[in-house]
C-alpha positions, -999 to 999 in steps of 0.1 A, spaced: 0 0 0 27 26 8 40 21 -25 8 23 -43 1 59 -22 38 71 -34 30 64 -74 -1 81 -72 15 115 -46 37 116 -75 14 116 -102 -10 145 -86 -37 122 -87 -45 111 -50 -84 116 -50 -86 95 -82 -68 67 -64 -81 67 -33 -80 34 -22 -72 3 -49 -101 -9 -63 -97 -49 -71 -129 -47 -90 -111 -22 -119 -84 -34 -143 -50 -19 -128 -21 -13 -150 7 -15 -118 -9 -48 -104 21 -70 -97 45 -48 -104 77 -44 -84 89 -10 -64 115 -5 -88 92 -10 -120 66 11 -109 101 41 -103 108 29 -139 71 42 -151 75 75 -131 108 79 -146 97 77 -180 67 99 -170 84 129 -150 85 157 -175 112 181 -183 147 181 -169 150 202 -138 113 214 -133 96 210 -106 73 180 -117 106 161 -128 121 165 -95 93 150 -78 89 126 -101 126 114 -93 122 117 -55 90 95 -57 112 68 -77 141 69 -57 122 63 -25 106 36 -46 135 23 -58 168 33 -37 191 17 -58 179 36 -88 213 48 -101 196 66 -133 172 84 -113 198 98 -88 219 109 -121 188 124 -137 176 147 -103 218 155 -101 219 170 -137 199 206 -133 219 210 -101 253 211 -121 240 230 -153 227 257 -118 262 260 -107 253 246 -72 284 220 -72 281 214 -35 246 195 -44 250 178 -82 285 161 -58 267 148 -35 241 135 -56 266 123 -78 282 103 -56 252 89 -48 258 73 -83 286 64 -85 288 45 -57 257 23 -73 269 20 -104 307 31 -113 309 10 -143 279 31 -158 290 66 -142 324 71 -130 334 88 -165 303 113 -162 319 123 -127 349 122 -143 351 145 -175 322 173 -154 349 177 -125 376 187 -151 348 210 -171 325 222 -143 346 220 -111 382 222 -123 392 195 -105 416 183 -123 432 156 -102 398 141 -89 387 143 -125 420 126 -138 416 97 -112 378 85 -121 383 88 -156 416 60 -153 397 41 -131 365 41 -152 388 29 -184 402 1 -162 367 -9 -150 354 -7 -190 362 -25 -221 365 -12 -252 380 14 -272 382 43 -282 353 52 -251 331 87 -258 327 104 -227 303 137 -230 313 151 -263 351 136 -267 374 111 -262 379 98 -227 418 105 -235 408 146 -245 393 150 -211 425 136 -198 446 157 -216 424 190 -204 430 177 -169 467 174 -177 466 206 -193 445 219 -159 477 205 -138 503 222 -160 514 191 -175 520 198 -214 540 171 -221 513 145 -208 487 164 -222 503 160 -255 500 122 -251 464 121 -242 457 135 -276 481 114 -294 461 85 -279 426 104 -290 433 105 -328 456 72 -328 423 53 -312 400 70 -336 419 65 -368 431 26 -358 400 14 -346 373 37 -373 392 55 -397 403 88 -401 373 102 -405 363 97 -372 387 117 -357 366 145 -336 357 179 -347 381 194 -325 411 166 -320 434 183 -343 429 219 -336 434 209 -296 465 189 -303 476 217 -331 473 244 -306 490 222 -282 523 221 -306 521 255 -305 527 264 -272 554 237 -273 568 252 -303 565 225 -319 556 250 -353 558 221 -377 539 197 -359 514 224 -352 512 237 -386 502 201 -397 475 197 -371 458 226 -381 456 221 -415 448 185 -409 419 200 -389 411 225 -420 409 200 -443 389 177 -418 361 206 -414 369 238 -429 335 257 -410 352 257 -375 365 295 -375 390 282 -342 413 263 -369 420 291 -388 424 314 -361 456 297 -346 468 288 -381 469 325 -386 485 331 -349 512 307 -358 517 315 -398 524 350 -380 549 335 -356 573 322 -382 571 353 -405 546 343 -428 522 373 -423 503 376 -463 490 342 -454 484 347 -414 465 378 -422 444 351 -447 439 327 -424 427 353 -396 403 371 -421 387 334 -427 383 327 -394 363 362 -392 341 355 -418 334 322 -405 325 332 -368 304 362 -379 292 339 -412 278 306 -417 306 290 -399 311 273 -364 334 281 -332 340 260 -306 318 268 -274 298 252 -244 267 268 -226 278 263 -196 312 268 -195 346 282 -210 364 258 -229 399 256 -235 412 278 -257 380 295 -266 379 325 -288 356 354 -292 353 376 -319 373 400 -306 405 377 -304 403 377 -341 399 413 -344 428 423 -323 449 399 -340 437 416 -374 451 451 -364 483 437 -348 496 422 -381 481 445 -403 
């Protein structure tokens, strides 16, 4: 009965249930706690409102061990900004399922928190735990997010590694034209700072060739054609990039979050007047 009394509080229809009536065909008869938290799951609305919430507190006392509904209610708490909360939820998750969630904990401390080591350490535990390669974590690699929480603990060199192992993966176990969006401008840029100018050069055409609307490529191939003297074609490269990002073409962004090595429209400008 209590369980019965929780399904219906959640979906705001206590005076129709009232008591069950064994006379009228009932859709939950004989199903278990955690079946009827799958049906209120399914049924709770849109992320973070109020009716979704509820929906997830009423499975979750259904159905404790409910990792996905402990994930789901975490999720508008991170996208908030209250960390303190989507952690201890999180956690929550992990600790039911790591297999299933230790990379989501993972890659959002590097991008939300910044926690760089703590981020580092799920994500090489999660890709002991799981099989299988290359592994997608949010919207890259698993290796990328290593290399940004390498990057976040001033370790180039490591860094640099990660995304060798990001586009080696993609290209040995897909092809090459699986490697991500953003794997060679990251790894180009990388170069850079390294002075690695060849290398870097090569990346970033790599990622030109590979898709020629991201106005980020073309940036830093214009930054770095204007380190090593070549400023007709820099000043090129740099007015591409500014057609793109005001045009019909693409920069790299997140909603939520800087990302590394973002650039604004005014990056591109100021770098049009200095080598003018």
């Amino acid at each position: 009965m209590v369980k019965w009394w929780i399904y219906c509080l959640s979906l705001f229809v206590v005076t129709a249930c009232g008591q069950r009536n064994t006379n009228r065909y009932d859709p939950n008869a004989g199903l278990s706690d955690c079946e009827l938290a799958e049906r209120l799951y399914n049924q709770k609305g849109n992320q973070g409102s109020a009716r979704s919430q509820q929906y997830l507190d009423s499975a979750i006392a259904l159905c404790p061990a409910f990792a996905k509904a402990w994930h789901e209610k975490s999720v508008p708490y991170l996208k908030r900004g209250d960390y303190a909360t989507w952690m201890q939820l999180i956690n929550k998750v992990v600790e039911l399922e790591p297999s299933n969630y230790l990379d989501t904990r993972g890659w959002c401390k590097v991008k939300f928190l910044h926690d760089y080591a703590g981020g580092l350490a799920d994500l090489q535990r999660y890709d002991t735990l799981v099989a299988g390669s290359p592994k997608m974590v949010g919207d890259f690699n698993i290796h990328s997010w290593m290399a940004f929480a390498k990057l976040g603990l001033q370790d180039s060199s490591a860094a640099l590694k990660y995304f060798d192992q990001t586009i080696d993966e993609a290209i040995r176990h897909l092809g090459p034209e699986w490697v991500g969006y953003h794997d060679y401008l990251y790894r180009g840029i990388l170069k850079m700072e390294l002075k690695d100018y060849d290398g870097a050069l090569a990346d970033l055409d790599r990622q030109i060739a590979h898709y020629d609307k991201l106005a980020d490529g073309h940036y830093y191939r214009g930054l770095l054609l204007a380190k090593i003297g070549k400023k007709a074609q820099a000043l090129a490269s740099l007015e591409k990039a500014k057609a793109l990002f005001t045009g019909d073409g693409y920069h790299a962004q997140d909603p939520y979050v800087e990302m590394p090595w973002q650039i604004y429209l005014e990056d591109i400008e100021r770098a049009l007047l200095q080598y003018r």
